[in-house]
Structure formats: C-alpha cells, structure tokens
C-alpha positions as a printed Julia matrix, in Angstrom:
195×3 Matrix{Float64}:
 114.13  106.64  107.66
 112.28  104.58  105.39
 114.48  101.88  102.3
 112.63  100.33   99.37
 110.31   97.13  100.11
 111.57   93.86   99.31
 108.47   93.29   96.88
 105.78   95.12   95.07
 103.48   93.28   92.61
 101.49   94.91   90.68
  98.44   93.72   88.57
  96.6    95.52   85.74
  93.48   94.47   84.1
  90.96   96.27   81.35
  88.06   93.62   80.1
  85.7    94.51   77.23
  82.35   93.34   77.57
  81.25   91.01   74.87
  77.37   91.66   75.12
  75.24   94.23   73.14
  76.89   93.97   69.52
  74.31   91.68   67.74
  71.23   93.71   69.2
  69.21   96.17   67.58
  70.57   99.91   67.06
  68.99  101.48   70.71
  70.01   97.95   72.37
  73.53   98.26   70.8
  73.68  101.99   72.06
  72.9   101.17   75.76
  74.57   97.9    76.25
  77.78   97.46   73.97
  81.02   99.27   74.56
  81.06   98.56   78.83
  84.72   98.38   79.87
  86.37   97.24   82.95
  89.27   98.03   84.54
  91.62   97.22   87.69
  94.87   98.11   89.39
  96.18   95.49   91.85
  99.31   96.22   94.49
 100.55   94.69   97.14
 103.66   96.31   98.72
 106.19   94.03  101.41
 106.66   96.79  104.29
 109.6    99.38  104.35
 112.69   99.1   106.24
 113.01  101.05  108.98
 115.83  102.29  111.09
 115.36  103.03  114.74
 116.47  106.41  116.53
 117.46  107.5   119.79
 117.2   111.0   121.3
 119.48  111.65  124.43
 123.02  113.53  125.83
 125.83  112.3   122.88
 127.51  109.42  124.08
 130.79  110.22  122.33
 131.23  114.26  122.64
 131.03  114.38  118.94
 128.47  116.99  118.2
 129.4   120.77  119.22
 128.29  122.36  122.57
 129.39  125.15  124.48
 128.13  123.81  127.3
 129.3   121.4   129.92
 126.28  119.97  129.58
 126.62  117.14  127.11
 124.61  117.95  123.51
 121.31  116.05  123.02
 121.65  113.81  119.51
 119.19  111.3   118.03
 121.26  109.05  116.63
 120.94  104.58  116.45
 120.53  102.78  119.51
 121.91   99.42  120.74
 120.59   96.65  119.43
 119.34   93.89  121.57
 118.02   91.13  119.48
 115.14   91.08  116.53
 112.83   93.78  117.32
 110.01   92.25  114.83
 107.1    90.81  115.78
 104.98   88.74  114.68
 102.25   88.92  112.32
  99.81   87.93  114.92
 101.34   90.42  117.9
 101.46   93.56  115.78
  99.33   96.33  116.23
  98.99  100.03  115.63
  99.58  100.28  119.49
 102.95   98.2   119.24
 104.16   97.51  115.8
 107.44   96.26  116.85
 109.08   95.57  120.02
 110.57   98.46  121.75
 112.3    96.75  124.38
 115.14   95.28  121.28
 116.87   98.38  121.46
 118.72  100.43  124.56
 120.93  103.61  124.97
 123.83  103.6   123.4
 127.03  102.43  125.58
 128.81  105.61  126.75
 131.74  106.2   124.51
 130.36  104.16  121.24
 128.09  104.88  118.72
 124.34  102.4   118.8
 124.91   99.05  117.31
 121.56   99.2   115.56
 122.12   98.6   111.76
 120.23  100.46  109.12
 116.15   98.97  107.75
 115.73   96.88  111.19
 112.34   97.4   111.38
 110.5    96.11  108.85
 107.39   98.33  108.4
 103.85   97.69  107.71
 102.83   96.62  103.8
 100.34   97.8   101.67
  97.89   96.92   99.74
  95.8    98.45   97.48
  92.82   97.82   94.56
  91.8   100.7    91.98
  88.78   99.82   89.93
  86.84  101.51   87.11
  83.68  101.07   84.4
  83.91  102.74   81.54
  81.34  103.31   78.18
  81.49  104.64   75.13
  78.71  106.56   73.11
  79.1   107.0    69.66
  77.44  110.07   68.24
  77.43  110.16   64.41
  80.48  109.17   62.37
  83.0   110.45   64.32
  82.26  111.8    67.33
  82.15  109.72   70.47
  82.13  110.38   74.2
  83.39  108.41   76.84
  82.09  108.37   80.55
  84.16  106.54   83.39
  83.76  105.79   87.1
  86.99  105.17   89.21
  87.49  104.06   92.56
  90.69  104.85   93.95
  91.04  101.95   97.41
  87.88  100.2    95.98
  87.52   98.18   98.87
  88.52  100.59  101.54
  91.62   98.62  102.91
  93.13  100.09  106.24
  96.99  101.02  104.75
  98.92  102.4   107.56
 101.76  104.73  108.12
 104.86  103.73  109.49
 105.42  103.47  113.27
 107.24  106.06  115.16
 111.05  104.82  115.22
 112.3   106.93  117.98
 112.32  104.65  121.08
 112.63  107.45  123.5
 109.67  108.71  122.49
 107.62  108.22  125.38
 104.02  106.57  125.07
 104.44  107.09  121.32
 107.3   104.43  120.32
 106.43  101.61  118.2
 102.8   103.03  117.98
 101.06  104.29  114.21
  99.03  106.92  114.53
  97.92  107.45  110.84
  96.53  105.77  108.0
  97.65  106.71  103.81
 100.94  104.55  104.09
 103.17  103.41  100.87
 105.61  106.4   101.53
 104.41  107.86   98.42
 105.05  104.99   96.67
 101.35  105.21   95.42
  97.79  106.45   96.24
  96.59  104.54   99.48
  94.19  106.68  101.52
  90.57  106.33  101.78
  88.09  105.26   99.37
  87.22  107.62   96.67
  85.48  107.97   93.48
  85.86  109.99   90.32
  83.28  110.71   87.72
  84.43  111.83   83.95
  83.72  112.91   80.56
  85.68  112.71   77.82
  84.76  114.07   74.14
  86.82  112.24   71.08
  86.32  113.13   67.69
C-alpha cells in the first residue's frame, strides 16, 4: 500500500534563444527560432504500510479447517523502522527487525504509511526549431529526453516482512507509483507541420 508523498515540486522552463534575428536571410533561417525546454520533479517518498503473512491471530477470517487460516494483515510495531539516509539500500531499505508477529488474540499495532518509501526525482529536457516556409507555412522539429540525466528512480521495497530474503529489499527501478514518467533515459524525435 502506497499514500501520497509529503512533497512534490515541480519546475517548468521554455527559453527562446535571442541569437540569429539581425543576420542575413540563410543566417536567420539556420540560427533564429532555437527553443529550450525543461521539466523539473522531485518527489518526497511514499508512505508505506507493512504486511504480515501467517495463521490469523484472532480466528476472524473463515476456515473449515482446524487449521488456523493464513492472513496478511499489519504486524506489531516495534519502534521506527526508518533508516537513515546513509544506511539505506536497495538490499535493506528499511529495518525489518521494527516489526514482529502479531500478539495472539490482537490485531498488529503497526499504523498505516510507516515506511516512508524511496523519492524521486526526475529531469525532462527538449530543443526545439522552427522553419518558416513561405508566408504561412512553418514546421517545427523537437528533440525530447524523457530522464535526461539517467537518474536511478526506484520502486518501492517489498513491505511484507515475512517474506523471506526479499523483505525490505527493491528489486526494480521506474518508481513514482505512476505519479509520472521515471524509467530510463529516452529520446523522442518529431515533426510538426503548422500552417
């Protein structure tokens, strides 16, 4: 389960570039009409719950069994389960020793968004020109970059702590939960006719 971040800023720039519009007519062509654009973000991480999978601790869900039904439902927690900037990792994003079984006979203690999950961040860049042909018709190339600079944005960790070897861990980059574009690098070429 993943909440809203506390923050997301996001930056948006498009420059014109001044040079080319005193030159002569081919000059003029090649060097006027250069645009710039960017898209800055920068996302605080998600809030994450943590889950437990084992036998139901308070014979709430149905079985026809003696044996008790497995649930995944909130551990106990133990104290703050976040760690530091400087001890995370994709191997261990948060500490998985916080959080325990819950007490036979109660439900976990573990509130909801515990975790808080791994930000992104995130810089889209383009170059633009336009080409005036005649009068009225003009066409306009562009270049985008989507991740310009090919920033590492990472998934959220695996919240289930009885999942063994994998708890804690990410295992994926592409994070933001949707929230935007934040995979790899990639570039996209266009042409657009106006008249």
């Amino acid at each position: 389960m993943a909440d809203i971040p506390t923050h997301r800023v996001t930056g948006n720039l498009i420059y014109q570039f001044p040079f080319g519009k005193s030159r002569g007519k081919l000059a003029r062509s090649l060097l006027a009409g250069w645009e710039w654009s960017s898209i800055y973000s920068l996302y605080s991480g998600q809030f994450l719950t943590p889950l437990w999978t084992g036998p139901d601790p308070v014979g709430i869900a149905f079985t026809s069994s003696r044996t008790p039904a497995q649930v995944t439902i909130r551990p106990n927690h133990l104290r703050d389960a976040n760690l530091s900037p400087d001890q995370r990792s994709t191997a261990q994003w948060f500490d998985t020793t916080a959080f325990a079984a819950p007490t036979p006979g109660f439900l976990g203690t573990a509130a909801k968004g515990t975790i808080k999950g791994p930000g992104t961040e995130i810089v889209n860049v383009g170059i633009a020109k336009y080409f005036s042909i005649g009068e009225r018709l003009r066409i306009r190339w562009e270049l985008t970059a989507t991740n310009f600079f090919n920033t590492p944005n990472y998934e959220v960790p695996n919240t289930t702590i009885t999942s063994a070897g994998s708890a804690g861990t990410i295992t994926a980059v592409g994070g933001g939960a949707g929230l935007d574009s934040t995979g790899p690098r990639s570039f996209r070429m266009g042409l657009r006719v106006e008249w």
